[in-house]
N, C-alpha and C positions, 0 to 999 in steps of 0.2 A: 504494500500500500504506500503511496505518496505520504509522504514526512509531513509536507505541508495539510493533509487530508485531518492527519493524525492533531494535528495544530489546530485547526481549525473544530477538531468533535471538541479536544479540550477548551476552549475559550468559549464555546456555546454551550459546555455542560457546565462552564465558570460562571456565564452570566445567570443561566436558567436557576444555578444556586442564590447565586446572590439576588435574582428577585424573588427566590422563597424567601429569604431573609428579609428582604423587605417588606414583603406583605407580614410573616411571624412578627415583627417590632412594630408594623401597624402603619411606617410610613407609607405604603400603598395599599390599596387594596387587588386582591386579585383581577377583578373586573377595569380599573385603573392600568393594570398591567396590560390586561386582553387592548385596550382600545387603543391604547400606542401601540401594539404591535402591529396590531389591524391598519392603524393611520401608513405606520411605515411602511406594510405590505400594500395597502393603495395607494401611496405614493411614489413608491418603487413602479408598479405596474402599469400605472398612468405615464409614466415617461414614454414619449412619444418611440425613442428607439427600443424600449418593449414590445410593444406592438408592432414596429415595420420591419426591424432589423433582427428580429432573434426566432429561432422555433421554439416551437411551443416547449422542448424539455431545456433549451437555454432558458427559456424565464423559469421553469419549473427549481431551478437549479439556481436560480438566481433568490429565488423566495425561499428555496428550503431551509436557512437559518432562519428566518423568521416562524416560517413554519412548526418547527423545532420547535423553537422556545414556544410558540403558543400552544403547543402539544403539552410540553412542560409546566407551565402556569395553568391551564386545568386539570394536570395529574395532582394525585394527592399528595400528601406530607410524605407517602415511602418514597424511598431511593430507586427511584427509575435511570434505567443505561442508556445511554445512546442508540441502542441497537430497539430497545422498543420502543423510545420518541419516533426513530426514525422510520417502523414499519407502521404507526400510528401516522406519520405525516403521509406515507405511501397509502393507506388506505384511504385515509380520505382524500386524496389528489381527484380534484375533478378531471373527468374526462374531455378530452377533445374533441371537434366536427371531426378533425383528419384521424381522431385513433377509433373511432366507433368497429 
């Protein structure tokens, strides 16, 4: 596996921690958490070269950290792995017109 891959699971299983920490001390709520991520995930997608320039599993690839952590912020208080956020992000991946 890419190093950088490996980089990358660690700093989104970094962050998904530390906003359970944040909702447990109370300075957000988990709902609070869900809506930025939402914001950044339509934000990101709404970018004009999302839609002209990338296929559809380049943008899918471009959301899945956000993806991720919103997996993460509605799991509960146990310790979930990367490997079940990530087949929780896979399951719910809406499908495409071209992948029907």
């Amino acid at each position: 596996m890419n190093v950088a891959n490996l980089q990358l699971q660690g700093l989104l299983m970094a962050v998904a921690s530390i906003n359970e920490m944040l909702v447990r001390k109370g300075l957000l709520s988990v709902e609070e958490i869900d809506l930025a991520l939402r914001k950044a995930e339509a934000d990101l997608t709404s970018e004009e070269r999302m839609t002209e320039d990338l296929s559809h599993s380049n943008r899918d690839a471009i959301c899945f950290p956000i993806r991720l952590l919103k997996a993460a912020n509605r799991g509960t208080s146990e310790r979930t792995t990367f490997s079940d956020l990530s087949r929780k992000v896979g399951a719910n991946k809406e499908r495409h017109a071209d992948q029907a």
